[in-house]
Chimera marker file (.cmm) of the C-alpha trace (Angstrom):
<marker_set name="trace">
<marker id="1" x="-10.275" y="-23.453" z="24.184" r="1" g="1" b="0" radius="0.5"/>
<marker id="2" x="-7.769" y="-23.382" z="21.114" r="1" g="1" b="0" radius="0.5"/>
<marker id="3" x="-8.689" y="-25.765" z="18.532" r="1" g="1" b="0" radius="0.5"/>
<marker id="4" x="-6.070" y="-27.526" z="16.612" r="1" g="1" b="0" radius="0.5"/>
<marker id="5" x="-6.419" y="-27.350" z="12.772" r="1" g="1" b="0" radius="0.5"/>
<marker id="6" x="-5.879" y="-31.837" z="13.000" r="1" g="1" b="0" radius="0.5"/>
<marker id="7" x="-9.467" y="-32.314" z="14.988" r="1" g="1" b="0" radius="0.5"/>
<marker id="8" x="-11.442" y="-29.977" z="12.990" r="1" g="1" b="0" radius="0.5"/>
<marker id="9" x="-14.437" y="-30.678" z="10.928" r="1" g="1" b="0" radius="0.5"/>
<marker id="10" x="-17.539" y="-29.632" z="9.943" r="1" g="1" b="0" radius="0.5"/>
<marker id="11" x="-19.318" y="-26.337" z="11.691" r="1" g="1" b="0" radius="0.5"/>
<marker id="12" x="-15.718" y="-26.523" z="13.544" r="1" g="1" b="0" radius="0.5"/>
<marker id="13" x="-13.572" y="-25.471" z="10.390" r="1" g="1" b="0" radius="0.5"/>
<marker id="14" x="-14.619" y="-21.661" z="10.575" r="1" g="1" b="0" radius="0.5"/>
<marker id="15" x="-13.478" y="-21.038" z="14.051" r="1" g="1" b="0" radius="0.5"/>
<marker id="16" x="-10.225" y="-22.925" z="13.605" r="1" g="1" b="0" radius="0.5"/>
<marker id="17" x="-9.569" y="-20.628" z="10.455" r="1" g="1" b="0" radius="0.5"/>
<marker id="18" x="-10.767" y="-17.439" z="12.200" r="1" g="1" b="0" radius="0.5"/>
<marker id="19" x="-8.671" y="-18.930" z="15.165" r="1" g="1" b="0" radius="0.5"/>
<marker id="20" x="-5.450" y="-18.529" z="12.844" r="1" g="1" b="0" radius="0.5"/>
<marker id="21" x="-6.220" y="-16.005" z="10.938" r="1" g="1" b="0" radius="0.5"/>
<marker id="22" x="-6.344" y="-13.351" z="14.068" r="1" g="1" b="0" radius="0.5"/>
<marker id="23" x="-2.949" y="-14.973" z="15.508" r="1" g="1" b="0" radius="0.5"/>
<marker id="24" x="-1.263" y="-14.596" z="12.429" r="1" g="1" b="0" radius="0.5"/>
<marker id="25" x="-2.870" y="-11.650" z="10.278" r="1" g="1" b="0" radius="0.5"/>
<marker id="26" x="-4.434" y="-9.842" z="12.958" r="1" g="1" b="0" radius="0.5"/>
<marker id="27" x="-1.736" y="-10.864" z="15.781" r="1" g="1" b="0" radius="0.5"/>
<marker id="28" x="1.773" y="-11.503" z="14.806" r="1" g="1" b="0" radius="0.5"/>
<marker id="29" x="1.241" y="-8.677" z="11.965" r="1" g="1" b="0" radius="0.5"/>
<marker id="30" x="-0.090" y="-6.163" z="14.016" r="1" g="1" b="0" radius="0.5"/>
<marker id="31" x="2.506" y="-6.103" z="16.935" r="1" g="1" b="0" radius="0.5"/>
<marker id="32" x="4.887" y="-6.162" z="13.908" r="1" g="1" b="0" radius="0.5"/>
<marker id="33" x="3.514" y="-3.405" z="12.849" r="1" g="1" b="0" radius="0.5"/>
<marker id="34" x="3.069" y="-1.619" z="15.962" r="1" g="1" b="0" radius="0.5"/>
<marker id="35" x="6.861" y="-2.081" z="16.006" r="1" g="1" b="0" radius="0.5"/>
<marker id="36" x="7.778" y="-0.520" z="12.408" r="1" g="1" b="0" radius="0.5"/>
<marker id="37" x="5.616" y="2.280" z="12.817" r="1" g="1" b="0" radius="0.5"/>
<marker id="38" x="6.755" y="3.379" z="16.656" r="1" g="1" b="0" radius="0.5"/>
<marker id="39" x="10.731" y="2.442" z="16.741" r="1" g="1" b="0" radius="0.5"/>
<marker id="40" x="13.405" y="4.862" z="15.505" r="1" g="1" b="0" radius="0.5"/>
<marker id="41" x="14.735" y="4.386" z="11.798" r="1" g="1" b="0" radius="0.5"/>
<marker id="42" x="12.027" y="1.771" z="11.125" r="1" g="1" b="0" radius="0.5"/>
<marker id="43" x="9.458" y="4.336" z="11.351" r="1" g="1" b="0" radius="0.5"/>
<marker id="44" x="11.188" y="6.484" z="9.601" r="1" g="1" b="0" radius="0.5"/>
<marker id="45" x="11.443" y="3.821" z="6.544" r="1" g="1" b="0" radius="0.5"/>
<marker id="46" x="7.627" y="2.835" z="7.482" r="1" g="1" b="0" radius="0.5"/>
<marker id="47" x="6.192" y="6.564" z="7.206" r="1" g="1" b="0" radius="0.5"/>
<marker id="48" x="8.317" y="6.951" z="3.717" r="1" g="1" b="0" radius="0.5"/>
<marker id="49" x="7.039" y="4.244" z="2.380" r="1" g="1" b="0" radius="0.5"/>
<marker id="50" x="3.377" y="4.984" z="3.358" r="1" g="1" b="0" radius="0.5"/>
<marker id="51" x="3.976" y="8.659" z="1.950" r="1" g="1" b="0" radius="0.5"/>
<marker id="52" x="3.945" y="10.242" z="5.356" r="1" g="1" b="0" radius="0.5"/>
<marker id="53" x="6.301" y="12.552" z="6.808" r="1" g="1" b="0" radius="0.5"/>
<marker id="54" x="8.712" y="10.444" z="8.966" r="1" g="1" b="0" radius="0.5"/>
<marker id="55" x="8.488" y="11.727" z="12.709" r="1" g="1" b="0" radius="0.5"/>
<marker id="56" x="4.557" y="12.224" z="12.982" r="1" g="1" b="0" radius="0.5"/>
<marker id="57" x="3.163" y="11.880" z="16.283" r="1" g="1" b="0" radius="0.5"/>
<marker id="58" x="0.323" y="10.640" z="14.564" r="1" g="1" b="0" radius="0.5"/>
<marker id="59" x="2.358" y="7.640" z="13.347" r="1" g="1" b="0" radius="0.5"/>
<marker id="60" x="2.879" y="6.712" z="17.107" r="1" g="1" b="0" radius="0.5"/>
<marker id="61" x="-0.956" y="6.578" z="17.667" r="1" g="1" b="0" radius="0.5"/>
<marker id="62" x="-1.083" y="3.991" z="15.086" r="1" g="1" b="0" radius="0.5"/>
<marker id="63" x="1.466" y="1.921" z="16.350" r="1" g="1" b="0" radius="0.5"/>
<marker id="64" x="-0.459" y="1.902" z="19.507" r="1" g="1" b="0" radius="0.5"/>
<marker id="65" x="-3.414" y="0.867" z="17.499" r="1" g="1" b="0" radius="0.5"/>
<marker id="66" x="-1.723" y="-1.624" z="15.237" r="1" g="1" b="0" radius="0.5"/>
<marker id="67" x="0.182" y="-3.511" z="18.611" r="1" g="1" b="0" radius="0.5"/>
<marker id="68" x="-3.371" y="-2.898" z="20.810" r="1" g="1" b="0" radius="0.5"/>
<marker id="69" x="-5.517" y="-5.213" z="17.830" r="1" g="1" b="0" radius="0.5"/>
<marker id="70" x="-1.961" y="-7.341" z="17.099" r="1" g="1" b="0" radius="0.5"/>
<marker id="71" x="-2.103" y="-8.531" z="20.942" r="1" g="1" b="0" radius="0.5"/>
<marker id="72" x="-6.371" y="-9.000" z="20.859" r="1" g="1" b="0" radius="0.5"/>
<marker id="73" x="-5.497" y="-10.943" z="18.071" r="1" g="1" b="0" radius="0.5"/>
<marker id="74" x="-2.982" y="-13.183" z="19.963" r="1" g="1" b="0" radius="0.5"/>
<marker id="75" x="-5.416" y="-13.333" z="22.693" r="1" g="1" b="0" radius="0.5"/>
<marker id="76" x="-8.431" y="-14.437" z="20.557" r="1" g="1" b="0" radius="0.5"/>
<marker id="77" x="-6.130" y="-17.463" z="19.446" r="1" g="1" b="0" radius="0.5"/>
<marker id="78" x="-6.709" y="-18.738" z="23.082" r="1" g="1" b="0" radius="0.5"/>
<marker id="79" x="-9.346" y="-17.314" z="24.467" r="1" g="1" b="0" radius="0.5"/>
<marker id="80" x="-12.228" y="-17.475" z="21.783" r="1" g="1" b="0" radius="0.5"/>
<marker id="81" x="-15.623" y="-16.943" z="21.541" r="1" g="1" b="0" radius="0.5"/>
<marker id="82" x="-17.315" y="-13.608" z="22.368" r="1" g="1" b="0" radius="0.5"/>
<marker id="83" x="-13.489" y="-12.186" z="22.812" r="1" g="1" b="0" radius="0.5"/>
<marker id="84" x="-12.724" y="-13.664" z="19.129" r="1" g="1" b="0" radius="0.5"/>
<marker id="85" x="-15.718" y="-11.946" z="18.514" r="1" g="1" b="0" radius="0.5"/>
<marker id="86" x="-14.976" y="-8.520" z="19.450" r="1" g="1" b="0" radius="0.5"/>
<marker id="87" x="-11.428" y="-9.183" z="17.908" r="1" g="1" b="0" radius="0.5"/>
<marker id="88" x="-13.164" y="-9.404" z="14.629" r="1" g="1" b="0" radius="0.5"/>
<marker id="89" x="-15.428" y="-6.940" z="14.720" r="1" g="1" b="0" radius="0.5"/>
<marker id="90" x="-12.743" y="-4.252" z="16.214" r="1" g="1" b="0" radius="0.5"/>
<marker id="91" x="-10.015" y="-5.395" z="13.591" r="1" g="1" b="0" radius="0.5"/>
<marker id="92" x="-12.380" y="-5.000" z="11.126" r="1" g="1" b="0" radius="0.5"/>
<marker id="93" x="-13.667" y="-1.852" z="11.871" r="1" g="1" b="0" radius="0.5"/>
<marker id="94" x="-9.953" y="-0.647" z="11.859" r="1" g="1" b="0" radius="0.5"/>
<marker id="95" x="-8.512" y="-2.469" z="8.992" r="1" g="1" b="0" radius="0.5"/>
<marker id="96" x="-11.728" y="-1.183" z="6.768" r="1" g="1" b="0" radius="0.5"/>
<marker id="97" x="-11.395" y="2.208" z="7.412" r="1" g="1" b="0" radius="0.5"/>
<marker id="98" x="-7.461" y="2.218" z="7.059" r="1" g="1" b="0" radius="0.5"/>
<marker id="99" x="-8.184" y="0.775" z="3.476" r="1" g="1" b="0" radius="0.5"/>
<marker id="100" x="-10.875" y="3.446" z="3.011" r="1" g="1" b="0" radius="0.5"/>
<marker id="101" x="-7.993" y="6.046" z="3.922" r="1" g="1" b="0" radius="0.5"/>
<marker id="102" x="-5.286" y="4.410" z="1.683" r="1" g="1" b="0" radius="0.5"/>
<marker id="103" x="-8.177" y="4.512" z="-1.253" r="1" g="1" b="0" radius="0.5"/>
<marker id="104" x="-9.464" y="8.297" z="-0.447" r="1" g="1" b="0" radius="0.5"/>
<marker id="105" x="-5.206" y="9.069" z="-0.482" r="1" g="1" b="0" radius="0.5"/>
<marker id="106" x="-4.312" y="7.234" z="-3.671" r="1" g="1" b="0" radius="0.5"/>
<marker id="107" x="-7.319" y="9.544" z="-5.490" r="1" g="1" b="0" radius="0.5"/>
<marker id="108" x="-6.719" y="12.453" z="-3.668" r="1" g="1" b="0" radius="0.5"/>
<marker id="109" x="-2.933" y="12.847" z="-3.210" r="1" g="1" b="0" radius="0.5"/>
<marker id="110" x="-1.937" y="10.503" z="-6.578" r="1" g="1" b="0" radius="0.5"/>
<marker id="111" x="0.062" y="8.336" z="-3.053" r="1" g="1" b="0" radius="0.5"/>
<marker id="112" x="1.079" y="5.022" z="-4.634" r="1" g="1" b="0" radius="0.5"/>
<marker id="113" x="3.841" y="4.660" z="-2.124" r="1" g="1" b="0" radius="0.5"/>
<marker id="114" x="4.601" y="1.211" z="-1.999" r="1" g="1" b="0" radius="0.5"/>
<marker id="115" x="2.739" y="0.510" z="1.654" r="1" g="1" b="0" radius="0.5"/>
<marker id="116" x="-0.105" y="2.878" z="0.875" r="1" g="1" b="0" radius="0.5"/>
<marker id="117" x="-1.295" y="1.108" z="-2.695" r="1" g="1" b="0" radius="0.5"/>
<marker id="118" x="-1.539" y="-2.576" z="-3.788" r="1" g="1" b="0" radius="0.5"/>
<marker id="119" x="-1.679" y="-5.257" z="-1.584" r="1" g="1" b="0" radius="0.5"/>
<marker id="120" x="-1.902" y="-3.008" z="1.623" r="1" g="1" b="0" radius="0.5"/>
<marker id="121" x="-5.536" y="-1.769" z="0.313" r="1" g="1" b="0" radius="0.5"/>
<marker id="122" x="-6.280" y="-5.548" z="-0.825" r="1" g="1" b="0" radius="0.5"/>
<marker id="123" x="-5.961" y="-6.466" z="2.912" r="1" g="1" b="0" radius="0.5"/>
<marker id="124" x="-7.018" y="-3.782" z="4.137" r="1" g="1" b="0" radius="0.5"/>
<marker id="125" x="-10.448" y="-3.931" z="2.142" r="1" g="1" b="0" radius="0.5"/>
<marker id="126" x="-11.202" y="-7.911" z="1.952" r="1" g="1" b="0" radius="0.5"/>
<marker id="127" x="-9.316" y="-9.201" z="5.212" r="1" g="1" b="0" radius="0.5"/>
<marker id="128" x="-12.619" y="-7.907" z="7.251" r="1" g="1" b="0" radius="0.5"/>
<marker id="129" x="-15.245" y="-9.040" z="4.630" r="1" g="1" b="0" radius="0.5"/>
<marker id="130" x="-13.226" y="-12.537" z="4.561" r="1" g="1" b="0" radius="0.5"/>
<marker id="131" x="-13.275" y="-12.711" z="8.578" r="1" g="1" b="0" radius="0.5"/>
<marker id="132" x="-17.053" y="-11.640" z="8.822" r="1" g="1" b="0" radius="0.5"/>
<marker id="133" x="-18.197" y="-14.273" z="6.463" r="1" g="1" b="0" radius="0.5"/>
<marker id="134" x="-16.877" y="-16.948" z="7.774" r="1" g="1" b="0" radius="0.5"/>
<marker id="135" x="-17.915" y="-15.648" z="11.671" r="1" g="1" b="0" radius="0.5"/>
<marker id="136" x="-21.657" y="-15.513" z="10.126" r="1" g="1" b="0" radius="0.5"/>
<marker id="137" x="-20.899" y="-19.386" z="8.504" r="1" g="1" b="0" radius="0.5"/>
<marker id="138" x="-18.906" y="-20.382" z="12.264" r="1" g="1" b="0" radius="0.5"/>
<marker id="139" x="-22.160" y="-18.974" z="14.149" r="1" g="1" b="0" radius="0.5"/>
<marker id="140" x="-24.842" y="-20.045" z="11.706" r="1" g="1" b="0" radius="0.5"/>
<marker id="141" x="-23.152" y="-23.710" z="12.265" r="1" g="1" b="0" radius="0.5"/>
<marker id="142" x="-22.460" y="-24.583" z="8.643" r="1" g="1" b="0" radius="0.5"/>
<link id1="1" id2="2" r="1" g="1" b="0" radius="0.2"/>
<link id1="2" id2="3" r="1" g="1" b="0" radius="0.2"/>
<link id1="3" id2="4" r="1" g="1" b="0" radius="0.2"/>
<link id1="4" id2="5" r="1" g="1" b="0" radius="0.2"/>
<link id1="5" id2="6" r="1" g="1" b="0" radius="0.2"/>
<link id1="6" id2="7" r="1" g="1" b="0" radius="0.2"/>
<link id1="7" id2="8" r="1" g="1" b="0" radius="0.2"/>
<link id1="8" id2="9" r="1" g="1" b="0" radius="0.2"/>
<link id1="9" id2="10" r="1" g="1" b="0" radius="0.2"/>
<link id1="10" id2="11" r="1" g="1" b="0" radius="0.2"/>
<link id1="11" id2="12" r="1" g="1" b="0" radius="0.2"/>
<link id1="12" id2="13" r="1" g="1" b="0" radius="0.2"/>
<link id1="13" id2="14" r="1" g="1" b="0" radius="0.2"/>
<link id1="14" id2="15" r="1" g="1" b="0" radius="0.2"/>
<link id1="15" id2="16" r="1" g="1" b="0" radius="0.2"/>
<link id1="16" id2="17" r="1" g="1" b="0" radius="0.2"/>
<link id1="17" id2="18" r="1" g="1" b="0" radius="0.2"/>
<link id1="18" id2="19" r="1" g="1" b="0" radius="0.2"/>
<link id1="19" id2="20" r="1" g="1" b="0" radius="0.2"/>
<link id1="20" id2="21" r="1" g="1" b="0" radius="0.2"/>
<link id1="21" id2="22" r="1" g="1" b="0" radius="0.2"/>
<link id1="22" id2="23" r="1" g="1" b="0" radius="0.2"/>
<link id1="23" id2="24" r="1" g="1" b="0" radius="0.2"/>
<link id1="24" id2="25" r="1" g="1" b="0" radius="0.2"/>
<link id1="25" id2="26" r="1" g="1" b="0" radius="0.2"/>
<link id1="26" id2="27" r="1" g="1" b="0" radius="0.2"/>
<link id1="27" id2="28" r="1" g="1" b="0" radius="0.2"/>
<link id1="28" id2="29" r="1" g="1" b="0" radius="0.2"/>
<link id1="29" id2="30" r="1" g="1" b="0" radius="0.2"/>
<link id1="30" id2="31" r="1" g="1" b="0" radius="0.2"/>
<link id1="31" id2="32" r="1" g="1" b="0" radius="0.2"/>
<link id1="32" id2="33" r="1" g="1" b="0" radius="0.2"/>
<link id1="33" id2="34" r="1" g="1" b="0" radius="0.2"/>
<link id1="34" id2="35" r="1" g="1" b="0" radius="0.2"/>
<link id1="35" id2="36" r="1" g="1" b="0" radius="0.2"/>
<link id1="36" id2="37" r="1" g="1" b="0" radius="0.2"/>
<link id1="37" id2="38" r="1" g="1" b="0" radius="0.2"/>
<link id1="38" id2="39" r="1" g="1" b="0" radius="0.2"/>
<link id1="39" id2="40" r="1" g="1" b="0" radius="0.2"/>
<link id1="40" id2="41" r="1" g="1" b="0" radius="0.2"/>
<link id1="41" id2="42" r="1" g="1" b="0" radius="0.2"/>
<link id1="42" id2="43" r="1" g="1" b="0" radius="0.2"/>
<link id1="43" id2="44" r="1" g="1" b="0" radius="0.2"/>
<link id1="44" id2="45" r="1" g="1" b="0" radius="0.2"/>
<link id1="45" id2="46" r="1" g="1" b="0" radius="0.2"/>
<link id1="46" id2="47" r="1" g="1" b="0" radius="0.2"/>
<link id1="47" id2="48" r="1" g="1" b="0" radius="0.2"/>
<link id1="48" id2="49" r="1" g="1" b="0" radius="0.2"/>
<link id1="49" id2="50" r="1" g="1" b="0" radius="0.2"/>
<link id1="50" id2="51" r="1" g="1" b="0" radius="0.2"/>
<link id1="51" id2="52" r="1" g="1" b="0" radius="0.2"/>
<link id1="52" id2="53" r="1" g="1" b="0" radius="0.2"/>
<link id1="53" id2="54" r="1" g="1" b="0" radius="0.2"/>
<link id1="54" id2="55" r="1" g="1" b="0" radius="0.2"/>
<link id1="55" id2="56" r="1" g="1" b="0" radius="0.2"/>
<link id1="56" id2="57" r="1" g="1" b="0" radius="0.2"/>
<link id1="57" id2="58" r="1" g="1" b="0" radius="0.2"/>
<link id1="58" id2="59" r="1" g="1" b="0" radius="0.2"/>
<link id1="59" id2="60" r="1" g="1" b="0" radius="0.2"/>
<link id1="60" id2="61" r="1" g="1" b="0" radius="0.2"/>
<link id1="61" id2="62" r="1" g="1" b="0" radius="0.2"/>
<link id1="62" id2="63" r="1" g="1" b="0" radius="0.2"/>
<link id1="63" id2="64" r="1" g="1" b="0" radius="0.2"/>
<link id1="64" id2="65" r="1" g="1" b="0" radius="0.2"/>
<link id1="65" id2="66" r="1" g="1" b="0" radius="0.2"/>
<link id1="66" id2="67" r="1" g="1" b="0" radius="0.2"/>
<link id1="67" id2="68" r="1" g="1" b="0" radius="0.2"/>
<link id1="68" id2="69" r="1" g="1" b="0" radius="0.2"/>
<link id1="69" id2="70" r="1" g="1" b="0" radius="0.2"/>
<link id1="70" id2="71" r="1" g="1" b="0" radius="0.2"/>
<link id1="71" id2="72" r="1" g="1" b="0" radius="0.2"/>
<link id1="72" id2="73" r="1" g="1" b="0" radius="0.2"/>
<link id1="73" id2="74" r="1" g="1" b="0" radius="0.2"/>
<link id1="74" id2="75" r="1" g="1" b="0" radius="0.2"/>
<link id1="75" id2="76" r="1" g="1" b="0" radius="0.2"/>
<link id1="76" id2="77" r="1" g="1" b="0" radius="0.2"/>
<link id1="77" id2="78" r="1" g="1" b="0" radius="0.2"/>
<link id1="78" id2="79" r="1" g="1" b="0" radius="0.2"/>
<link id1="79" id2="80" r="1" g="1" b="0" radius="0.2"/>
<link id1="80" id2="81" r="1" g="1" b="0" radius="0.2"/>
<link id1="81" id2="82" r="1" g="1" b="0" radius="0.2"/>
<link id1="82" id2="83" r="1" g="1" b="0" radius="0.2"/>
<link id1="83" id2="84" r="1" g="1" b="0" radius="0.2"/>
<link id1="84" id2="85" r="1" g="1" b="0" radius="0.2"/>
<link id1="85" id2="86" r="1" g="1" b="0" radius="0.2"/>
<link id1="86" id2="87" r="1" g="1" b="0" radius="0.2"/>
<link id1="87" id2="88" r="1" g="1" b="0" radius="0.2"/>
<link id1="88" id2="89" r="1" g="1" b="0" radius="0.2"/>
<link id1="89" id2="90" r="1" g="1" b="0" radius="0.2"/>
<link id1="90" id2="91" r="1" g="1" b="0" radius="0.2"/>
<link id1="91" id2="92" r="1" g="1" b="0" radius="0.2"/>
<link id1="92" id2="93" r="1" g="1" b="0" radius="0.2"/>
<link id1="93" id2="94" r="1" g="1" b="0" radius="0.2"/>
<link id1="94" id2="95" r="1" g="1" b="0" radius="0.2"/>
<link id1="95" id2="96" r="1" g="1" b="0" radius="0.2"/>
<link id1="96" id2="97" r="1" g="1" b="0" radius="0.2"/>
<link id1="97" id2="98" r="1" g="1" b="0" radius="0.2"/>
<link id1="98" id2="99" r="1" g="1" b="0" radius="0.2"/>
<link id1="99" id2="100" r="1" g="1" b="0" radius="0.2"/>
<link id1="100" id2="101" r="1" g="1" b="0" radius="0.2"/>
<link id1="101" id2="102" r="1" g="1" b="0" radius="0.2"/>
<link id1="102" id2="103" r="1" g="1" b="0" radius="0.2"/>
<link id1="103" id2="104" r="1" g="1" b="0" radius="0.2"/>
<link id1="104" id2="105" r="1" g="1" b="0" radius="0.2"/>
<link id1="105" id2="106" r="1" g="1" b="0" radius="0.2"/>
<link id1="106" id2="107" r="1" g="1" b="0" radius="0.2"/>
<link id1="107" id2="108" r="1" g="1" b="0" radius="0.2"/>
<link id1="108" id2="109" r="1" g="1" b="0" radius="0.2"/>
<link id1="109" id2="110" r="1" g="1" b="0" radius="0.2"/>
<link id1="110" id2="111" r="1" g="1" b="0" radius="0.2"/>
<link id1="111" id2="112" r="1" g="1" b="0" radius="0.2"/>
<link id1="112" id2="113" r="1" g="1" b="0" radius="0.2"/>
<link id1="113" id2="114" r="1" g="1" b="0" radius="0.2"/>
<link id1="114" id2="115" r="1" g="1" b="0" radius="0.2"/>
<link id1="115" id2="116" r="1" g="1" b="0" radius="0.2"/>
<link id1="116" id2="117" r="1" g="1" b="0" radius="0.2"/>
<link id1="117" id2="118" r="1" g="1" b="0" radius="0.2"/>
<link id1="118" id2="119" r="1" g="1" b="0" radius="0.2"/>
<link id1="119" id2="120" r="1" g="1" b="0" radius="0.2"/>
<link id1="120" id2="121" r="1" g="1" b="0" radius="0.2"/>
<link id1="121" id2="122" r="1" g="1" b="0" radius="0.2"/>
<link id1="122" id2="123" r="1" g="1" b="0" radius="0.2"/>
<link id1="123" id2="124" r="1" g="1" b="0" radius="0.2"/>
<link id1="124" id2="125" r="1" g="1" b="0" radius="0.2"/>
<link id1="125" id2="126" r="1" g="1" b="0" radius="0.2"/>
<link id1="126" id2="127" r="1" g="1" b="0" radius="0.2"/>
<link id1="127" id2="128" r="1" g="1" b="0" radius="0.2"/>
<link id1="128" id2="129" r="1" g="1" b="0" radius="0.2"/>
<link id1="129" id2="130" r="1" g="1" b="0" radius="0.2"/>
<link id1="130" id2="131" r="1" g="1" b="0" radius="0.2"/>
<link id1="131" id2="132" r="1" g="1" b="0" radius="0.2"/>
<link id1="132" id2="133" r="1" g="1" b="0" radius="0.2"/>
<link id1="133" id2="134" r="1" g="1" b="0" radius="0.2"/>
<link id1="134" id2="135" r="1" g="1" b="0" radius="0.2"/>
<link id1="135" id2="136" r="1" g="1" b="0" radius="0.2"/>
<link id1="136" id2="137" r="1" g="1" b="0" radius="0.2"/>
<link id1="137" id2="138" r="1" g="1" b="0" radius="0.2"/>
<link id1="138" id2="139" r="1" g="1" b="0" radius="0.2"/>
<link id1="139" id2="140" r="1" g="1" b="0" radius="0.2"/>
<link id1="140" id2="141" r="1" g="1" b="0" radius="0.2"/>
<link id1="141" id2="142" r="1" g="1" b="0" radius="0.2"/>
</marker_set>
């Protein structure tokens, strides 16, 4: 059952926020991405700017896996609890370890292409801690 940000209060709050956060961070962002990293010249310009080699076949594996979480994510917007759930833990899981990669390249390789260092390893690293806490505060009924 979605709920709207308006009738929220109280142990409610969490959910709503976790609620938005997977349809827009985790959702929109993800098909988005699943878009920029599969189709033509955009992946090209995606993989460039990560530091990749444009034309990877790997690169279409994670636009399945970036538009697979992006549509859990609209899903979890309206179908909640244990799917939300799973959402979160999957996307997390996924984002966490992409950050981890991103780090383990910046040291490694001296990449600090602009989608493989800054803000990409911020969300990447703290977007699953952020969702996690407030799941714990959301189930714990704070």
């Amino acid at each position: 059952m979605q709920v709207p940000i308006s009738s929220c209060s109280g142990p409610r709050i969490p959910e709503a926020v976790l609620a938005y956060v997977l349809l827009f961070d985790i959702g929109f962002q993800g098909i988005l991405a699943g878009f920029m990293h599969w189709y033509g010249p955009a992946a090209e310009k995606t993989a460039k700017k990560i530091g990749w080699q444009p034309k990877s076949p790997f690169q279409k594996e994670v636009a399945a896996a970036d538009a697979a979480f992006g549509v859990l994510g609209v899903l979890s917007f309206f179908i909640r609890d244990n799917f939300l759930i799973a959402t979160i833990i999957g996307a997390s899981i996924m984002l966490f370890f992409m950050g981890i990669g991103h780090v383990l390249d910046i040291r490694k390789n001296r990449n600090v292409s602009p989608y493989n260092a800054g803000s990409v390893v911020w969300f990447d690293l703290l977007l699953p801690v952020a969702m996690i806490v407030l799941l714990v505060i959301w189930k714990a009924g704070y």
